[in-house]
C-alpha positions as CSV (number, residue, x, y, z in Angstrom):
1,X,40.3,-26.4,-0.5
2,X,43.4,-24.2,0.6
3,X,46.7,-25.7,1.1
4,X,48.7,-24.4,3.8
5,X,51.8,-22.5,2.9
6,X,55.6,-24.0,4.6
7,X,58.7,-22.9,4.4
8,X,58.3,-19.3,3.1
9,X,60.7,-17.0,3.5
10,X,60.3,-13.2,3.7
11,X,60.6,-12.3,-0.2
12,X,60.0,-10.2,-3.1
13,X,58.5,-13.2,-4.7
14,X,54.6,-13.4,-4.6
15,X,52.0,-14.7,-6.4
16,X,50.1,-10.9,-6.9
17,X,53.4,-9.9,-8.7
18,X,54.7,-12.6,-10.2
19,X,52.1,-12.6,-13.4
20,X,51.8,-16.7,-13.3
21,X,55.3,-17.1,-13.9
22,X,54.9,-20.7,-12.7
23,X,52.2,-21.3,-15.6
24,X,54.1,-21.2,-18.3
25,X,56.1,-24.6,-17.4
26,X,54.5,-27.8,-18.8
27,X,52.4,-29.6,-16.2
28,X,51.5,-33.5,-16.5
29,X,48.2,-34.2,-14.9
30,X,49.0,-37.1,-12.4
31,X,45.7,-37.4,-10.4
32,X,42.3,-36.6,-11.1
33,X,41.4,-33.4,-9.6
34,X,38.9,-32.5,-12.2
35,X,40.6,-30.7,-14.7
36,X,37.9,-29.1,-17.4
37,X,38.8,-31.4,-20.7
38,X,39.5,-27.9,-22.5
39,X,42.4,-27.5,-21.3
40,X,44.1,-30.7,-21.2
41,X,46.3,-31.9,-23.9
42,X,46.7,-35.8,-24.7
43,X,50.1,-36.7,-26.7
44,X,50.3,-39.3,-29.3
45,X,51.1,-42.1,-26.0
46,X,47.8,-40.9,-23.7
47,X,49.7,-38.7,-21.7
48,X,48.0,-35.8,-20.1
49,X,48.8,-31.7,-19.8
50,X,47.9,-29.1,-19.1
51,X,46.9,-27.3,-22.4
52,X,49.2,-24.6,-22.9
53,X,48.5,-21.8,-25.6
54,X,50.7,-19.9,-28.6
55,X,51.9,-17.6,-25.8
56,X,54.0,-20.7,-23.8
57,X,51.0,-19.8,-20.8
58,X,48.6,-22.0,-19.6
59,X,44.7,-22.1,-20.9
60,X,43.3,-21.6,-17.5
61,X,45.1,-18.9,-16.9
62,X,43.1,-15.3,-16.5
63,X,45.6,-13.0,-19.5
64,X,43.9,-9.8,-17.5
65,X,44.6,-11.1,-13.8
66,X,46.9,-13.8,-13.8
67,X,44.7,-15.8,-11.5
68,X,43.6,-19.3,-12.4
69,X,40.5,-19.7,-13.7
70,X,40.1,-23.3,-12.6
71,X,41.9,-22.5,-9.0
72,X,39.7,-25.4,-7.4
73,X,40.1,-27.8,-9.8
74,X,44.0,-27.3,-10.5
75,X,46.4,-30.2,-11.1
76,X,48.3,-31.6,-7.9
77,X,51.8,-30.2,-9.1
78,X,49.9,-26.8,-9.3
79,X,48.5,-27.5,-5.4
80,X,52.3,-27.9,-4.5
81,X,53.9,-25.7,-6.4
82,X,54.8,-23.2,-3.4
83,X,55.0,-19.6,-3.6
84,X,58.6,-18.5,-2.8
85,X,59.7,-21.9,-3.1
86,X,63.0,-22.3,-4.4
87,X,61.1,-24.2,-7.9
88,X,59.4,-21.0,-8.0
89,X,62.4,-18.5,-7.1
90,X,63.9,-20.4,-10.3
91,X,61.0,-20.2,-12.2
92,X,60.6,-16.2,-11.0
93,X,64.1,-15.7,-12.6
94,X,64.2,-16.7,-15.4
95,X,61.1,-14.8,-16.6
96,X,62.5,-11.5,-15.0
């Protein structure tokens, strides 16, 4: 499934350089998209996360390339999450 990118203006900001900035905020999984169980977290009320590890990063993400390793089966924020986005402008930021 590809979502269609909107909005994006010419920038510096890009996914290839980034290095999953936007995967090391916490991510509530809202909708079933299928979502391996391994890396979901459930708190003490039943809510659902993604599993993020020691680093702050999330599990599915590729520590070599950066590139999700569940891509097709990624939470819904993740699917609209937009690259050069002003969330991810913020998000680019305040890693940098």
């Amino acid at each position: 499934m590809n979502i269609a990118l909107k909005n994006i203006a010419d920038s510096d900001v890009t996914c290839s350089r980034c290095q999953a900035c936007c995967c090391r905020m916490e991510v509530m999984i809202i909708s079933d998209t299928g979502v391996p169980d391994r890396h979901v977290s459930v708190d003490e009320w039943g809510g659902e996360t993604m599993l993020r590890l020691d680093d702050g990063w999330c599990s599915a993400v590729d520590r070599d390339t950066f590139l999700c390793t569940i891509y097709e089966h990624r939470p819904w924020i993740c699917r609209e999450f937009e690259m050069g986005s002003e969330e991810c402008r913020e998000e680019f930021n305040v890693i940098r």
